[in-house]
C-alpha positions in Angstrom: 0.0 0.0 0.0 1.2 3.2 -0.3 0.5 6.6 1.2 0.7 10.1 -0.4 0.1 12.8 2.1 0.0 16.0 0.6 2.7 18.6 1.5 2.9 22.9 1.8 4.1 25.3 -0.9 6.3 28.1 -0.9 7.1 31.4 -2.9 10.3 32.1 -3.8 9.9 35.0 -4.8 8.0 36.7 -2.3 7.4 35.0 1.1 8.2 31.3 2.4 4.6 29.5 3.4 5.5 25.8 5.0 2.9 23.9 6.4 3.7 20.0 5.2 2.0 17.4 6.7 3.7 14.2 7.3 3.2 11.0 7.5 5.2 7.9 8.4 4.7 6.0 5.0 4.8 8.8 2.2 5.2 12.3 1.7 4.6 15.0 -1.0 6.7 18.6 -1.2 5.5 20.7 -4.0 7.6 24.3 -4.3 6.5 26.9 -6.5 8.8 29.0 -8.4 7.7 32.2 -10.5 10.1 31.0 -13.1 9.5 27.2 -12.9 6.8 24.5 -11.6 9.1 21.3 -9.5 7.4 18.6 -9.2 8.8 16.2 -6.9 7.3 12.9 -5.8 8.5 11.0 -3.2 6.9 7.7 -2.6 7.9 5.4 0.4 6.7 2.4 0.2 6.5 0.1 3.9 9.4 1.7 5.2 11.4 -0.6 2.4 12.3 1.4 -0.9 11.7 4.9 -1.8 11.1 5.7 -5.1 11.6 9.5 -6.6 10.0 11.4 -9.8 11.4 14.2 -10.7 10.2 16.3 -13.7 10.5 20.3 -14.4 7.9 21.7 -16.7 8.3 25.6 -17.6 5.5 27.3 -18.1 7.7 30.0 -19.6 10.6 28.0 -21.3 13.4 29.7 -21.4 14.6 30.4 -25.0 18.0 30.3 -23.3 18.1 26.4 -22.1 15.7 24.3 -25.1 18.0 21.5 -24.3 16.8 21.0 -20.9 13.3 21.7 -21.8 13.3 19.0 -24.6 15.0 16.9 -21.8 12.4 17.4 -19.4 9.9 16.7 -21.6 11.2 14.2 -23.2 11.4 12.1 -19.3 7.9 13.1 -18.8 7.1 11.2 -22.3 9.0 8.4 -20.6 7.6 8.3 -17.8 3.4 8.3 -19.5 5.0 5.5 -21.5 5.4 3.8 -18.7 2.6 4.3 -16.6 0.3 3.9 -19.3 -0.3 0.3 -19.2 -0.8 0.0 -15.7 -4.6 0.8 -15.5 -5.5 -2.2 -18.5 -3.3 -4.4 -16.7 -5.4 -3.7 -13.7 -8.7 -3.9 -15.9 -7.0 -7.3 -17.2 -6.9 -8.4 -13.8 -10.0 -8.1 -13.1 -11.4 -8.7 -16.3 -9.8 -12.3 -17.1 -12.3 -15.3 -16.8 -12.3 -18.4 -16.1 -9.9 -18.0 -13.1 -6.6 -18.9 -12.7 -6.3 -22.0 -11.4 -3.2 -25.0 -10.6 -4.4 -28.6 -11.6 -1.8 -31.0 -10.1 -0.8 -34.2 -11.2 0.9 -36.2 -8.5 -0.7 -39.1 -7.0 -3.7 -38.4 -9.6 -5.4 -40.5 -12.8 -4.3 -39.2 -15.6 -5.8 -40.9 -19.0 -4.6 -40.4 -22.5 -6.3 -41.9 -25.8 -4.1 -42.2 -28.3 -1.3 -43.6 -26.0 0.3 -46.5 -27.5 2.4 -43.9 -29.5 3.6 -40.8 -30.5 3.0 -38.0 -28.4 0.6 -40.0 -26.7 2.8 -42.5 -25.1 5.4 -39.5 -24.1 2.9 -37.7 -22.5 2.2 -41.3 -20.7 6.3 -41.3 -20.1 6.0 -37.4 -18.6 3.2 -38.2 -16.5 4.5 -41.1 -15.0 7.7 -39.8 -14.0 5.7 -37.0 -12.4 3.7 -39.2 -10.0 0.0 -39.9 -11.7 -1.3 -42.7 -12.4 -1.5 -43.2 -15.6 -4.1 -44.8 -18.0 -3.4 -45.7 -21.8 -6.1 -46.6 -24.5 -5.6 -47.0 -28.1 -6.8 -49.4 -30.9 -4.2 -51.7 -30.6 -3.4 -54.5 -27.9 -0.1 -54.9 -29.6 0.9 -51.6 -29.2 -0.7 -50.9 -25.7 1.0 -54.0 -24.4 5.2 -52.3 -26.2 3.7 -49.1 -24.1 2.9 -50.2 -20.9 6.4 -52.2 -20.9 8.4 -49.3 -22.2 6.6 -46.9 -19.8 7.5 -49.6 -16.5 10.8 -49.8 -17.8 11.9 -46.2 -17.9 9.9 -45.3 -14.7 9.0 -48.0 -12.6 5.3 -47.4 -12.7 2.6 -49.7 -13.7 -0.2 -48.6 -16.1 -3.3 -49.6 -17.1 -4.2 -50.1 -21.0 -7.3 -50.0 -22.5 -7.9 -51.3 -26.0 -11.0 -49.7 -27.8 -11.5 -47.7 -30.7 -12.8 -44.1 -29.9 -15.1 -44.4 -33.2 -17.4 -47.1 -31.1 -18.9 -45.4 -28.1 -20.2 -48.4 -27.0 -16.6 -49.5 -26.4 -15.2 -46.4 -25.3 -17.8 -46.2 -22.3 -16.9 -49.9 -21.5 -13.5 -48.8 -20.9 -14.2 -46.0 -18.7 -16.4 -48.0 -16.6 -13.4 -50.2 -15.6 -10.7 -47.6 -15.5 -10.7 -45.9 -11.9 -12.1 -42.2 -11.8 -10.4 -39.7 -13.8 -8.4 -36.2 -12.8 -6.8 -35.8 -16.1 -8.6 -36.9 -19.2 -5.8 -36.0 -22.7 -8.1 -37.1 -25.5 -5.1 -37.3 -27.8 -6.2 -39.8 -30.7 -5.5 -38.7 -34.3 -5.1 -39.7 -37.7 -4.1 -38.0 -41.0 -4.2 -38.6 -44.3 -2.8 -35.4 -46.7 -4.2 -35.1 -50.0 -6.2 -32.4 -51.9 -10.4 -32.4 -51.4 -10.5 -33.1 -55.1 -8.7 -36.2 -55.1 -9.3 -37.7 -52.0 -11.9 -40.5 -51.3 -14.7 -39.5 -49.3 -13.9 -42.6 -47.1 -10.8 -41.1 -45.8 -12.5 -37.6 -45.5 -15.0 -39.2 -43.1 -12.0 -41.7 -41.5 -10.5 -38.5 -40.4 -13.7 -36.8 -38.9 -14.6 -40.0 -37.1 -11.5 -40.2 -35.1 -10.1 -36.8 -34.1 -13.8 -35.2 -34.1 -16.3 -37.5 -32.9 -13.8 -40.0 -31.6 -13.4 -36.6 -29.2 -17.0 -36.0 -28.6 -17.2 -39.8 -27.3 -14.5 -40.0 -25.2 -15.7 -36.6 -23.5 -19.4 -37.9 -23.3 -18.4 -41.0 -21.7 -15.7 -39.7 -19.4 -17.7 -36.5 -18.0 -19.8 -38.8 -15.3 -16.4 -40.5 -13.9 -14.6 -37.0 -13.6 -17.9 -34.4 -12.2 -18.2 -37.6 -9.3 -16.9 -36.0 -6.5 -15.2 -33.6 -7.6 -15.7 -31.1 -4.9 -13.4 -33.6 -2.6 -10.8 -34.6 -5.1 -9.7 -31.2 -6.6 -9.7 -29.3 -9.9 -9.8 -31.7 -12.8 -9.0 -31.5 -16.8 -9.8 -32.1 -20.1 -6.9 -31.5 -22.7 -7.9 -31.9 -26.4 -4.8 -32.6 -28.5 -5.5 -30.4 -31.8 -2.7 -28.9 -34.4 -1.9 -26.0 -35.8 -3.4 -26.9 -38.6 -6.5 -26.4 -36.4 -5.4 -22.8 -36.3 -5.0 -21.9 -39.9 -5.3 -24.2 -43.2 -2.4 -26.0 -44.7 -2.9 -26.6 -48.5 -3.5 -30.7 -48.6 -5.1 -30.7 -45.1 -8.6 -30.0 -45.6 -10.3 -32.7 -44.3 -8.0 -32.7 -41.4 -8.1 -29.0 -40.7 -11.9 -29.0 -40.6 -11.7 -31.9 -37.7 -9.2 -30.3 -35.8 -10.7 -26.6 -36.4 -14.5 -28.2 -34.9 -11.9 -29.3 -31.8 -11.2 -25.5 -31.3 -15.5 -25.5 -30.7 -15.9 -28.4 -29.0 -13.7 -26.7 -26.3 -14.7 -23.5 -26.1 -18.3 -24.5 -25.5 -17.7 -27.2 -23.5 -15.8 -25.3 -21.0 -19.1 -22.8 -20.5 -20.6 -25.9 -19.5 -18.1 -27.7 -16.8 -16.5 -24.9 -15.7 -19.1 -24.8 -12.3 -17.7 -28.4 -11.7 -14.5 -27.0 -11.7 -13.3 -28.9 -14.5 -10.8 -26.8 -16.5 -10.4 -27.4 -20.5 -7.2 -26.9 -22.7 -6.6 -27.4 -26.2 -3.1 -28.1 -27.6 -1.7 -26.7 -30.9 1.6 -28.7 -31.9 3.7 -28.5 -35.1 4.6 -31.4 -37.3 5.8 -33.9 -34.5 8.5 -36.2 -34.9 6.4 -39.6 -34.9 5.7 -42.6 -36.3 2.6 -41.1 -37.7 4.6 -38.5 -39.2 6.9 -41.2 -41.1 3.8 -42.8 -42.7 2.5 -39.2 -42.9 5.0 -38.1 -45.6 5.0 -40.6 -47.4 1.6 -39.6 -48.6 2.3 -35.3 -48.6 1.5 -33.1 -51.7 5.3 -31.7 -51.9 3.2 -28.7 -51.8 1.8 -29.1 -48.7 5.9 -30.1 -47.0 6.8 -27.1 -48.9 4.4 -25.1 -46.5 4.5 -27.3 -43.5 8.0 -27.1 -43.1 7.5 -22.9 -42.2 6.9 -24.1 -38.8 9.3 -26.7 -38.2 9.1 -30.1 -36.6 9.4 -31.2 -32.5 10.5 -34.1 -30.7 7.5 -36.0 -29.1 8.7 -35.6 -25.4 9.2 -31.5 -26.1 5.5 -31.5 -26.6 4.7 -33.9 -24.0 5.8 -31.5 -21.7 5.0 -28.2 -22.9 1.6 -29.8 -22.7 1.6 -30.9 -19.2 3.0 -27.6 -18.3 -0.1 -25.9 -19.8 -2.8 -28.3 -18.5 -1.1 -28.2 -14.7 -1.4 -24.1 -15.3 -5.0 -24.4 -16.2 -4.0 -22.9 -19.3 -6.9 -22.8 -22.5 -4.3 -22.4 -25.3 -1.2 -24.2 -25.6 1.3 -23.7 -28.1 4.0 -25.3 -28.4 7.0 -23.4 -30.4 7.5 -19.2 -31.7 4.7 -19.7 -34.6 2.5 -21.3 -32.4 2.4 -18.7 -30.3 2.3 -16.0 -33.0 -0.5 -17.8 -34.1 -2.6 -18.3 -31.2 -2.5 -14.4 -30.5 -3.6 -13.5 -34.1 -6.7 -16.4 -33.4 -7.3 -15.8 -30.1 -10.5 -14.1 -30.8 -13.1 -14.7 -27.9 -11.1 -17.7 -26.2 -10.8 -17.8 -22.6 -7.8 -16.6 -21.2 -6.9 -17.0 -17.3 -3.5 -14.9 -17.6 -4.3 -11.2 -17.1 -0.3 -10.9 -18.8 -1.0 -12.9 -21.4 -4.2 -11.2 -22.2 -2.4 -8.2 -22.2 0.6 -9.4 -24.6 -2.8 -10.7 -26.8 -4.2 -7.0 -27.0 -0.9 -5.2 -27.7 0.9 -7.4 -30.1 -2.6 -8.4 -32.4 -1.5 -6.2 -34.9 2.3 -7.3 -35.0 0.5 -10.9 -34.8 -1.4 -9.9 -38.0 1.2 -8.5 -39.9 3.5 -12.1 -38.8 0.4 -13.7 -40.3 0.1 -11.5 -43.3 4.0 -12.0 -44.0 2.9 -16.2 -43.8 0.2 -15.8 -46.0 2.2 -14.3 -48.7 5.0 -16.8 -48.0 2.7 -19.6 -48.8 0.8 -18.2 -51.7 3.9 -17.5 -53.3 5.0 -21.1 -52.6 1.9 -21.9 -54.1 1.8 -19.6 -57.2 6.0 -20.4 -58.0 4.9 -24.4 -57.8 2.4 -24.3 -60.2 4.4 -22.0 -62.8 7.0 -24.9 -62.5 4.5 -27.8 -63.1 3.0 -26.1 -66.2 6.4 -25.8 -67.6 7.0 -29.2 -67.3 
């Protein structure tokens, strides 16, 4: 807290009138001079620090001295520059809904679809090592049984695995029945197939909507009784919905899988309006091209245009975005990306998400138009890829 008790003045120039009043936290001295106006503010703060403004502004200037004048003035311009943002970050403050909030993950159940691989099974890894207990369901009881060995091996916890595939619901709600009630639910399944609307088979187009989109929408539905019981005695719970940053902006060849991962960016906003009084807390990750085995078969299969574009944003390692992810979901966060694009890119679409950090909110409202110039300077990147390509291919 801090105190400003107003002080006395006194004239030069004519008489001295002192009457300041005091006080043990702050104090305030103003002096009035017929040539010049001080200002100076001294703020103590809890007996701790004091900090000191100091400013001259001339009512007069004096055409003898324009250096110090421009000087002066140019502190005062300083010192607005400074104080300037204080009030919206206060506003911010205020303003930023839902709350913040800290989800931990020791000694809690933490499930993952999608887990016998790939960023699934690192985030299995991750959470492990950190003290959950940790569920795994994929398609696969191949797979699931490689996991759940390599996962014992590397941390000496056992896990349980869960073979269904999210497309039944029938199945999915069978293995939620059986699996113990969930903290942590990472609804992580995905496929991709890359190719161009007009030569892809509807088959695949609907493949791909099946299992990151409604795949999502069952594992949710089925999972939502086991984590609302109790909640009020077991703590702050989560649902993390794995998406891409091709579910932030369209990629040439990923149409079918942009529109499943874009209805993702939906499916969370509105279903955190709806849990949110359970206190159950929803994020949605956005991570580049990730160095999996889905990613192998995945370019095997690319448009070269679509690598050409892709490659702007670079590639991870699986357990980089394992735990940037955990990171976010333990921080409550709504958005989380996962490199430098990804977070140019979710402040140029962060639009009407929910955003818990008052700072980041901030950063989101001053940088939106550096963001959309960055995105501007993309799009041109790409169409240019895109207009330089097809020159080429009508050469040859």
């Amino acid at each position: 807290m801090v105190d400003l008790v107003d002080g006395g003045f006194r004239d030069k120039a004519e008489h001295e009138v002192s009457a300041p009043l005091e006080s043990e936290d702050s104090a305030i001295y103003g002096f009035w001079s017929t040539a010049s106006l001080i200002f100076r503010f001294e703020i103590k703060v809890k007996h701790i620090t004091t900090v000191a403004f100091d400013y001259l502004f001339s009512p007069t200037p004096s055409s003898s001295s324009p250096s110090m004048s421009n000087s002066n003035l140019s502190y005062l311009y300083l010192l607005l520059l400074l104080l300037l943002p204080l009030p919206l970050l206060l506003i911010l403050y205020l303003l930023v809904r839902p709350r913040p909030v800290k989800i931990p993950i020791k000694n809690r159940h933490v499930f993952i679809t999608g887990g016998s691989s790939g960023i699934g099974l690192a985030l299995a890894h991750q959470a492990a090592s950190e003290g959950a207990r940790v569920s795994i369901l994929a398609r696969s009881p191949d797979k699931l049984e490689q996991a759940k060995q390599a996962i014992q091996l590397s941390t000496g916890i056992d896990v349980a695995v869960f073979a269904a595939d999210v497309r039944d619901y029938d199945a999915v709600s069978k293995a939620i029945s059986e699996a113990d009630p969930i903290d942590v639910l990472i609804v992580n399944q995905g496929v991709f197939v890359p190719q161009e609307l007009e030569k892809q088979e509807l088959d695949e187009v609907k493949f791909m909507i099946d299992v990151n989109l409604m795949g999502s929408f069952h594992m949710i539905k089925a999972a939502l009784p086991s984590i609302k019981n109790n909640r009020t005695d077991r703590g702050p719970a989560s649902i993390a919905l794995m998406s891409s940053q091709a579910g932030q902006v369209g990629i040439y060849g990923y149409t079918a899988y942009s529109a499943s991962k874009f209805g993702l960016r939906g499916l969370a906003e509105a279903l955190q309006q709806e849990v949110i009084a359970d206190d159950i807390h929803v994020s949605l990750i956005f991570p580049p091209d990730t160095d999996t085995p889905g990613l192998v078969e995945e370019n095997k299969l690319r448009p070269q245009l679509t690598s050409i574009i892709a490659a702007s944003s670079g590639a991870m390692k699986a357990d980089e975005v394992a735990k940037i992810t955990l990171s976010g979901i333990k921080s409550g966060s709504f958005i989380i990306p996962c490199n430098f694009e990804g977070r140019l890119l979710s402040i140029a679409t962060a639009g009407l998400a929910p955003q818990r950090s008052y700072l980041m909110a901030f950063v989101e409202i001053v940088a939106a138009g550096i963001a959309r110039f960055a995105a501007l300077c993309f799009q041109w990147n790409w169409y240019g890829s895109i207009e330089k390509w097809h020159t080429q291919n009508r050469r040859t």
